[in-house]
MARMI-351849 format. One record per residue (C-alpha): residue number from 1; chain; residue in one letter; x, y, z. Coordinates in pm, 1 decimal. Example, Ala and Ser with C-alpha at 12.3 -4.5 7.8 and 13.67 -1.06 7.14 Angstrom:
2
resi|chain|resn|X|Y|Z
1|A|A|1230.0|-450.0|780.0
2|A|S|1367.0|-106.0|714.0
% end
This chain:
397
resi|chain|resn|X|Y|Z
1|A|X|17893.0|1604.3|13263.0
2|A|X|18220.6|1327.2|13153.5
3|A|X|18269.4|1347.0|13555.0
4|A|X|17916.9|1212.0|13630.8
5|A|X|17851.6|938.1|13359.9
6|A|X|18212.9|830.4|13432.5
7|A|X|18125.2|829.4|13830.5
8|A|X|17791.1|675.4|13729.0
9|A|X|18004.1|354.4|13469.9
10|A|X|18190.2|312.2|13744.4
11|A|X|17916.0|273.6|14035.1
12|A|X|17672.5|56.4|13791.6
13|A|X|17988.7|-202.6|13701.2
14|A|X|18099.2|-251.6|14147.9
15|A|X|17709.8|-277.9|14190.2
16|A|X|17643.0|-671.5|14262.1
17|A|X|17259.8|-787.3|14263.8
18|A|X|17224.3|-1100.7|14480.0
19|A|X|17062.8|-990.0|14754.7
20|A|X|16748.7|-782.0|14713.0
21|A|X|16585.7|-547.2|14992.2
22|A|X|16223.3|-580.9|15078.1
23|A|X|16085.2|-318.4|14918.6
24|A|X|16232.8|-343.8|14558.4
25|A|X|15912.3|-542.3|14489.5
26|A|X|15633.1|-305.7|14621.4
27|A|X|15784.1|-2.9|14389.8
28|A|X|15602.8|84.8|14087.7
29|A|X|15910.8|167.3|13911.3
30|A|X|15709.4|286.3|13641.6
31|A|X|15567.1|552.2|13768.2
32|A|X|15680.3|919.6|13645.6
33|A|X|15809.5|1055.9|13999.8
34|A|X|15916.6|871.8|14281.3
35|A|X|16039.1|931.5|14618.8
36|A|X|16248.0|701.0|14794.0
37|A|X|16337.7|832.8|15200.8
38|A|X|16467.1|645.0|15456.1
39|A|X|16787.7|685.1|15712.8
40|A|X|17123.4|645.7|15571.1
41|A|X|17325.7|336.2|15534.5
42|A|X|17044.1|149.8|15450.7
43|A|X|17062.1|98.6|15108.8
44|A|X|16874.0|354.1|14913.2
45|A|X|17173.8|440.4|14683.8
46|A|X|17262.7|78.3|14603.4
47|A|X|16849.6|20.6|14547.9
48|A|X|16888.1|247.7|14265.2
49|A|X|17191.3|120.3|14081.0
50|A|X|17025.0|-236.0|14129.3
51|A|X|16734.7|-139.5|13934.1
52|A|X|16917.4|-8.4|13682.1
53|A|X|17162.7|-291.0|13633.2
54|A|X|16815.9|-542.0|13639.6
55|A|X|16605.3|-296.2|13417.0
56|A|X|16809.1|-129.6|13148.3
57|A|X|16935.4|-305.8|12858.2
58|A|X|17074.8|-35.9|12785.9
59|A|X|17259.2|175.1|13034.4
60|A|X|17237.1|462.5|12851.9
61|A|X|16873.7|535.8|12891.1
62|A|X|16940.0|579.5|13245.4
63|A|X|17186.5|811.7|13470.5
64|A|X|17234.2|776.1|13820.5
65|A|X|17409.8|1101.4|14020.3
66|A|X|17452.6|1226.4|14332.2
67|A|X|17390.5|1596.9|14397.9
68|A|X|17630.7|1597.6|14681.0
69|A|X|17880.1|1567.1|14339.7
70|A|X|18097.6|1872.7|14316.5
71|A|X|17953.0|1919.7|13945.1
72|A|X|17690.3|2072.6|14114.4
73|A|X|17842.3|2363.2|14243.4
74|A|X|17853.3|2540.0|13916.6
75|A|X|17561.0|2336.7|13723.3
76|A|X|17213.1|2280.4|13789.8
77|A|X|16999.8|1952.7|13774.1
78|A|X|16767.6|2076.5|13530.6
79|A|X|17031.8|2172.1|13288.7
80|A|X|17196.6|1826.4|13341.2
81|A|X|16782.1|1634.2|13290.5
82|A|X|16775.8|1889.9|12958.0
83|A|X|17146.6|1766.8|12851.1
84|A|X|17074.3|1419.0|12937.9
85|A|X|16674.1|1444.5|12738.5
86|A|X|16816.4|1575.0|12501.0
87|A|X|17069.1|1268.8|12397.4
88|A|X|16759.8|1029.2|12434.5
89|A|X|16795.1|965.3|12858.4
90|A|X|16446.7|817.2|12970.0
91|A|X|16507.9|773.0|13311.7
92|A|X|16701.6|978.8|13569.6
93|A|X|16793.2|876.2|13928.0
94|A|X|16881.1|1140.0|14141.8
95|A|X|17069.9|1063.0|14517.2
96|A|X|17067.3|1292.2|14818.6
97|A|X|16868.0|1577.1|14712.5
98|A|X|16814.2|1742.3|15046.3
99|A|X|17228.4|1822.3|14962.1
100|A|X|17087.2|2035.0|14700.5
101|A|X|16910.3|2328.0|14781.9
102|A|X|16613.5|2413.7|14556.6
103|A|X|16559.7|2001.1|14474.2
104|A|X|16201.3|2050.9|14470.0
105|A|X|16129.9|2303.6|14228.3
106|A|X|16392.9|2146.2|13972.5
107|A|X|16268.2|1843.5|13988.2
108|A|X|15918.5|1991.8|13950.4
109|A|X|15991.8|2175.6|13667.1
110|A|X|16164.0|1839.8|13513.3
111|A|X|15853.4|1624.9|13574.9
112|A|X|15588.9|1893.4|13400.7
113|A|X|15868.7|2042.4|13150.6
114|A|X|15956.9|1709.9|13039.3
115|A|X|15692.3|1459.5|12987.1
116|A|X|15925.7|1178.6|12854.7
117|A|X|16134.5|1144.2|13136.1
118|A|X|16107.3|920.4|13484.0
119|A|X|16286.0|1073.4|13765.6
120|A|X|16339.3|848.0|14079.3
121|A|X|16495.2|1072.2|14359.6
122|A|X|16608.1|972.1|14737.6
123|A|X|16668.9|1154.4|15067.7
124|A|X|16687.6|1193.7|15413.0
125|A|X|16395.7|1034.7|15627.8
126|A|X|16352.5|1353.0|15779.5
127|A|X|16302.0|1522.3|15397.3
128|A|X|15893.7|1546.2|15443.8
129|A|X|15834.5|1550.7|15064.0
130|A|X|15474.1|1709.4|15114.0
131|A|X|15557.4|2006.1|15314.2
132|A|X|15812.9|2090.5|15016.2
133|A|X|15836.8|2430.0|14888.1
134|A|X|15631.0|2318.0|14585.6
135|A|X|15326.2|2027.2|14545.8
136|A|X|15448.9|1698.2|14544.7
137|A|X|15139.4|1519.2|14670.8
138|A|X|14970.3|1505.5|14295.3
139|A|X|15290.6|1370.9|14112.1
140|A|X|15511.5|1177.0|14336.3
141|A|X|15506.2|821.6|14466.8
142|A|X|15651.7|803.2|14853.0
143|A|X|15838.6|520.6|14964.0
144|A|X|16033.1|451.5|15287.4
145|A|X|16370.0|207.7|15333.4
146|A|X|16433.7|70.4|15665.7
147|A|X|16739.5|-124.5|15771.5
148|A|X|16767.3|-479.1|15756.4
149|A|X|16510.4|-740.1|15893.1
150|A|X|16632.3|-1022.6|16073.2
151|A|X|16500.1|-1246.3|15831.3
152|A|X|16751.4|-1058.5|15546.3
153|A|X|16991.6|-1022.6|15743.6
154|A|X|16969.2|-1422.7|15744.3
155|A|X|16902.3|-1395.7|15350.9
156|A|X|17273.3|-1199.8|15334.2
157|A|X|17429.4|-1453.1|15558.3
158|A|X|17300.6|-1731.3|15303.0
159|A|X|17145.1|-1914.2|15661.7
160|A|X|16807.5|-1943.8|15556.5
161|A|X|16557.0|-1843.3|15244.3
162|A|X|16197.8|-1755.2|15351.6
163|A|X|15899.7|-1545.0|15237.7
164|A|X|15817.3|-1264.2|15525.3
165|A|X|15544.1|-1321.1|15749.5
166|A|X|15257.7|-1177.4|15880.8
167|A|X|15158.0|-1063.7|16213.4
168|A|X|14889.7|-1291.0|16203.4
169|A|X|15091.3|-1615.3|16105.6
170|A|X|15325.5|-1517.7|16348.7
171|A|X|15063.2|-1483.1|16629.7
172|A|X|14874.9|-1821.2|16451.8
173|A|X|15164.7|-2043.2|16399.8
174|A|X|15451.5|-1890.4|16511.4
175|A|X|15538.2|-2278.6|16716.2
176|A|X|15543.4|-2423.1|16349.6
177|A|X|15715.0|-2169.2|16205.9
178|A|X|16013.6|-2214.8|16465.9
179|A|X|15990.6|-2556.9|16440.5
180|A|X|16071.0|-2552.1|16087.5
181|A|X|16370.1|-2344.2|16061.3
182|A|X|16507.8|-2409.2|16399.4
183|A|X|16540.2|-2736.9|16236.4
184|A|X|16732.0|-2535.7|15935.1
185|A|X|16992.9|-2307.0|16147.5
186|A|X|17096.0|-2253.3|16492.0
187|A|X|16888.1|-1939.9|16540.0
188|A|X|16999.7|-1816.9|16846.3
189|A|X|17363.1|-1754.9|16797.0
190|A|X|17278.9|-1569.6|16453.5
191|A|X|17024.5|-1339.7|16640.8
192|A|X|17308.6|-1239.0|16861.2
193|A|X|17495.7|-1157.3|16567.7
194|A|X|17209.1|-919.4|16400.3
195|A|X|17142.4|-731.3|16749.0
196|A|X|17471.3|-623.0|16683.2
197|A|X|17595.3|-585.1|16358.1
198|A|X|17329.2|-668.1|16149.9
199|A|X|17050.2|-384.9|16062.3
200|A|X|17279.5|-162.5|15808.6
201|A|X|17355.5|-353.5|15522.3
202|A|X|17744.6|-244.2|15474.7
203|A|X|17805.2|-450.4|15803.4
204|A|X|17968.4|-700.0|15523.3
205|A|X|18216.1|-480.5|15391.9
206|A|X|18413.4|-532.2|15764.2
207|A|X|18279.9|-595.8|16089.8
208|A|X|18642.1|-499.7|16276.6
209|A|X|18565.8|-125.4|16138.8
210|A|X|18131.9|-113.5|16189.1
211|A|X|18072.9|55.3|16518.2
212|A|X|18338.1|302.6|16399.2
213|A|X|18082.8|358.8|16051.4
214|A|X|17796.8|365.9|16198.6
215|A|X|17921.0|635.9|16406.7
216|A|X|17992.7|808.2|16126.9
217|A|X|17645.9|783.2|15997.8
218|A|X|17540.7|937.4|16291.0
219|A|X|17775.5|1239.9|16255.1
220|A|X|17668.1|1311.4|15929.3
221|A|X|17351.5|1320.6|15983.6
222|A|X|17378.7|1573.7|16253.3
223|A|X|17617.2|1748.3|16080.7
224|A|X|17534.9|1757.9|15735.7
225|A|X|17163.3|1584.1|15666.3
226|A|X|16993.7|1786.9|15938.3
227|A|X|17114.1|2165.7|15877.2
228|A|X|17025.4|2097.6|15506.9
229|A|X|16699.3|2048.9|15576.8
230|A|X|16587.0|2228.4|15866.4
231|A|X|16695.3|2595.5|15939.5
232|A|X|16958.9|2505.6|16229.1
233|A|X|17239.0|2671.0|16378.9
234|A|X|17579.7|2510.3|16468.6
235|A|X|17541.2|2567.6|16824.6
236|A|X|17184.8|2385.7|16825.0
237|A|X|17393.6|2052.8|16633.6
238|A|X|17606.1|2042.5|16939.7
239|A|X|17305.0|2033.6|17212.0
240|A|X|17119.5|1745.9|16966.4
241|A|X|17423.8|1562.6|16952.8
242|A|X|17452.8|1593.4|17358.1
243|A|X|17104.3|1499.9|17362.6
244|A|X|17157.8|1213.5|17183.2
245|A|X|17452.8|1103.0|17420.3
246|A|X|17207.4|1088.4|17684.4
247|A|X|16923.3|935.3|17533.6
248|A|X|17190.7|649.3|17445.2
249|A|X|17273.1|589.3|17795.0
250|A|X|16911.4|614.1|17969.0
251|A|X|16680.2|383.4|17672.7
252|A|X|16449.4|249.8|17709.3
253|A|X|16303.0|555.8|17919.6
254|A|X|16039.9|822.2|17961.7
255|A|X|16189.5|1153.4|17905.0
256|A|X|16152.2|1420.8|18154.1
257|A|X|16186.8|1759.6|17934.3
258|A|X|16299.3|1965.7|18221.2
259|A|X|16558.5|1783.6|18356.0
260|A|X|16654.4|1724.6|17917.8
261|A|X|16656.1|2077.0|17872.5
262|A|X|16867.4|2161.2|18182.0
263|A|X|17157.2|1889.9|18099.6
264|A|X|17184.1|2051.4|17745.1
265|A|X|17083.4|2417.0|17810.2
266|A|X|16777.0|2504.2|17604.0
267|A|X|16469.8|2592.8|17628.6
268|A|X|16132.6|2296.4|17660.3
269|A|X|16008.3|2370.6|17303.1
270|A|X|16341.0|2347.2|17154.7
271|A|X|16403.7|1996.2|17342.5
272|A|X|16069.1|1828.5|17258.2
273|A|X|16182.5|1998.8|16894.4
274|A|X|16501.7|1792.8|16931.1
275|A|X|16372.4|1483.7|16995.0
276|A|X|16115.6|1495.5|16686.6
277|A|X|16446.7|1560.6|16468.9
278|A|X|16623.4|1276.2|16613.9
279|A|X|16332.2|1080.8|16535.9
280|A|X|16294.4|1197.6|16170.6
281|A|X|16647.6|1119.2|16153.9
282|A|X|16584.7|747.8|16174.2
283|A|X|16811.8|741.0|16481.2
284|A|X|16564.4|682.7|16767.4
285|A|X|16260.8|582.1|16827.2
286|A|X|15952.4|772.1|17007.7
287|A|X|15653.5|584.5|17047.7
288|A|X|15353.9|720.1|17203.3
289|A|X|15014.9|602.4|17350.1
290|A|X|14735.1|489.2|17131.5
291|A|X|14572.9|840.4|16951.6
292|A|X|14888.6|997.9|17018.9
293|A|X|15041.0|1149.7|16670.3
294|A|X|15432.0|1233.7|16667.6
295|A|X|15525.8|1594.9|16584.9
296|A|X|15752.9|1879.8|16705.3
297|A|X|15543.4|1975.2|16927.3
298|A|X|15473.9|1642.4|17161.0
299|A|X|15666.1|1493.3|17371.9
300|A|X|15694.2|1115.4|17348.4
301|A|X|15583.4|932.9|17628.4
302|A|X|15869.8|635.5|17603.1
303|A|X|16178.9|687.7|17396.6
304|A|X|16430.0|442.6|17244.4
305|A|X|16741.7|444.9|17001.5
306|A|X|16626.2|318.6|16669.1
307|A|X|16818.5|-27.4|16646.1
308|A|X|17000.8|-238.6|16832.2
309|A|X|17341.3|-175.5|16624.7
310|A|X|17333.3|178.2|16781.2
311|A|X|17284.5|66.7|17118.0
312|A|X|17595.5|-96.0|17095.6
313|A|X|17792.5|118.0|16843.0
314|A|X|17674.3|393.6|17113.7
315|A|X|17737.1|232.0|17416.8
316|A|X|17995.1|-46.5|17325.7
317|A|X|17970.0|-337.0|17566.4
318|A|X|17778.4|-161.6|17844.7
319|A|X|17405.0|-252.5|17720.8
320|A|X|17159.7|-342.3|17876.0
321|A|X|17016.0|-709.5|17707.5
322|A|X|16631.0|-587.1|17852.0
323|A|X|16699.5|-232.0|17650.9
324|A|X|16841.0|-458.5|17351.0
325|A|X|16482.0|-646.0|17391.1
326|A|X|16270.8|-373.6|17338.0
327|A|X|16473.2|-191.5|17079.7
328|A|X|16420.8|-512.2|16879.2
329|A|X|16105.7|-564.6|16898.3
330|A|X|15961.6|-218.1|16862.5
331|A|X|16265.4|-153.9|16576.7
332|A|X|16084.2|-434.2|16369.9
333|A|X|15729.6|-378.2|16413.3
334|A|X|15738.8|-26.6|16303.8
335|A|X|15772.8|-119.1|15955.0
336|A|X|15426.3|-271.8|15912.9
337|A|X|15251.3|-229.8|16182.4
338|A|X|15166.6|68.9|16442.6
339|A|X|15379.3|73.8|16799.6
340|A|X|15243.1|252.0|17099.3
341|A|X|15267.6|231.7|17453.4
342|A|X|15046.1|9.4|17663.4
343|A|X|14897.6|70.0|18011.4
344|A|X|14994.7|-286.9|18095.1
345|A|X|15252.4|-477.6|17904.6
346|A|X|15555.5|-319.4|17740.8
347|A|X|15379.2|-236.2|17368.4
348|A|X|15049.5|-201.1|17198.5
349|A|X|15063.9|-325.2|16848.3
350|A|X|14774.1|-167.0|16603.4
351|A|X|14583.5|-50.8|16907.1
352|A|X|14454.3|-451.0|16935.4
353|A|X|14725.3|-659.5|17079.3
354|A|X|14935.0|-616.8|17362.2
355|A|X|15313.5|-720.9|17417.1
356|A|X|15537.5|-793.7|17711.5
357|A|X|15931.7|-816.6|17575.4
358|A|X|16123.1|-1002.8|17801.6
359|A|X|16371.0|-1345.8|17898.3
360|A|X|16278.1|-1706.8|17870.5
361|A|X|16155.4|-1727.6|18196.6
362|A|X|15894.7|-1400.1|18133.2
363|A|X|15587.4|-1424.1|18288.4
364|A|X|15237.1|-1340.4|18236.7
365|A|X|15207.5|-1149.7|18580.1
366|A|X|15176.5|-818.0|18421.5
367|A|X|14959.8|-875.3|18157.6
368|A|X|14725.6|-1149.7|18255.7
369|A|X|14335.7|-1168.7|18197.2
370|A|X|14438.7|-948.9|17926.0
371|A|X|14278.5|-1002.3|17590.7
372|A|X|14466.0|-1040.5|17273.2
373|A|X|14780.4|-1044.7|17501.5
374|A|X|15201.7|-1202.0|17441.2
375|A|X|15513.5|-1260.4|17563.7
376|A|X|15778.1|-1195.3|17282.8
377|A|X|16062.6|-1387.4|17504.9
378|A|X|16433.2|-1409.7|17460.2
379|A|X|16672.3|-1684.3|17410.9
380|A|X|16406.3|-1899.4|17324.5
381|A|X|16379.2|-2091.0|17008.4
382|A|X|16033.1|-2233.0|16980.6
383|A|X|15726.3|-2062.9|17188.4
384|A|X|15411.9|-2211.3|17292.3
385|A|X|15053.7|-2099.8|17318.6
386|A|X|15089.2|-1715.5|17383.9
387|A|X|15442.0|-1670.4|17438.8
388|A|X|15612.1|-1642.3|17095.8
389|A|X|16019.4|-1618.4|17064.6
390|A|X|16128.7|-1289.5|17042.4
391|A|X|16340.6|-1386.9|16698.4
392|A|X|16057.4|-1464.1|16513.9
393|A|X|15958.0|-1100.5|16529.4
394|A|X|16237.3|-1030.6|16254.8
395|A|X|16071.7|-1226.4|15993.7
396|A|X|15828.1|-947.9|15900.4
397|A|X|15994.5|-809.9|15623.5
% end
């Protein structure tokens, strides 16, 4: 146990609390049992150690570990919560369980065996807490990190220090609103920057060495996030990851499964399976039309990468700035709001207003006599009337 509390000492001390993520605010730390999911690299871990260092007087009544630790291989996490319990530890926070494989009935038996303690846990976005071996639905609190906003990513940069907006402000007063901090920054040139390095937040650690980690990120978690959780073979990684190679180059696109499942050499379920991983995996993005739920067993009707920093950590310099569009905009809605696919236009938002993504010079050809209908345009800095800059977009959390 020395190994983790020194690991632990050592994490808390290098942890720096400046900058804050979105959803810090919204958690009710106090709760008994929560879950925090989301895709990795974007900040879960350091979330953790943040609260700590903000909440805890003293450090002692809190332990942060990682059960990817090699510790683990010969002890269990409910003999570590009884150890730590047992020399007066109130609150445990517990990284990467889906590396660890009977998480859910430890940390069940931890929250009924021991009333006095708060566990805090985090995982994969494709761990689906409620279809757990055990019932979490009853005792844990579900929350989801996404990457970076625009308007953080600005935050980071020390450019500019805003509230988020709303949807409807946007829609309302979005002329205002770019009035006002156009008038702050040059917008533009640090949009250009977030499209493509700014959405995982260890973009500041070195930008020469990014597309390289981010990479990475998606190596790992094809090759170690996604057998952990779902029953997967290694030859089945191999055809995802070729799936994924091709999804990169096509995006923005609507998949054909046969001609999928012929380029990688499987079968129609186990493509449109595929894809819902991928998805899960936070590392693309399958929207649907209105009434249309996402599961394994659908296939999406249009189908993007998840960001724009994959787009270009996938394809390099060879993207497409109408692909980068889209990715954006449907990338940043997603948080708050539901995306689908529109009949006309490029995206319905909450199954009331409807979006065309394009340039500056974007039209309202496609979409006119359209109620409730925008232009989110490009490489513009203030809108007017119904077309709104496509910037502005990043400012909702």
């Amino acid at each position: 146990m020395e190994a983790l509390l020194n690991t632990y000492s050592r994490l808390l001390k290098n942890t720096k609390d400046k900058y804050i993520r979105y959803l810090y605010d919204s958690i009710a730390w106090n709760n008994r049992l929560i879950a925090l999911v989301g895709p990795k690299g974007t900040g879960k871990t350091t979330m953790l150690l943040q609260h700590i260092k903000k909440t805890f007087s003293d450090t002692k009544k809190a332990l942060y570990v990682s059960l990817d630790h090699i510790w683990f291989s010969k002890n269990s996490l409910l003999d570590l919560a009884d150890r730590f319990n047992a020399y007066g530890g109130t609150h445990l926070f517990v990284d990467e369980v889906h590396r660890y494989p009977n998480w859910a009935t430890e940390i069940k038996n931890i929250y009924d065996g021991y009333p006095d303690l708060h566990v805090v846990f985090t995982g994969s976005s494709m761990l689906e807490i409620y279809k757990a071996s055990v019932d979490f639905s009853r005792r844990a609190i579900t929350y989801e990190l996404d990457g970076l906003s625009f308007r953080e990513f600005l935050l980071f940069e020390d450019k500019l220090h805003c509230a988020a907006l709303s949807l409807t402000d946007i829609l309302k007063n979005h002329r205002d609103i770019a009035v006002d901090i156009t008038s702050k920054i040059k917008v533009l040139p640090e949009f250009k920057k977030y499209l493509e390095h700014g959405y995982y937040p260890f973009y500041r650690e070195d930008l020469h060495t990014y597309p390289i980690r981010v990479a990475q990120i998606v190596n790992k978690v094809l090759d170690n996030d996604l057998p952990s959780i779902e029953a997967i073979e290694y030859s089945s990684i191999i055809k995802i990851k070729k799936l994924l190679v091709i999804i990169a180059g096509l995006v923005p696109f609507m998949p054909n499964i046969a001609e999928l499942s012929h380029d990688i050499d499987t079968s129609r379920n186990s493509t449109v399976k595929y894809l819902y991983y991928l998805d899960k995996a936070g590392l693309i993005n399958s929207i649907n039309a209105p009434k249309k739920g996402l599961n394994a067993m659908n296939k999406p009707d249009k189908i993007y990468l998840d960001n724009t920093n994959l787009l270009y950590a996938l394809n390099g310099s060879n993207v497409n700035r109408g692909c980068v569009r889209e990715t954006f905009f449907a990338n940043q809605l997603q948080v708050k709001h539901t995306v689908n696919t529109a009949k006309a236009g490029d995206f319905t938002i909450d199954n009331n207003f409807i979006f065309e993504v394009g340039g500056r010079n974007k039209t309202f050809e496609q979409i006119k006599n359209i109620k409730h209908s925008y232009i989110a345009a490009d490489e513009t800095e203030v809108g007017l009337g119904n077309k709104i800059p496509l910037w502005i977009f990043g400012m909702l959390y």
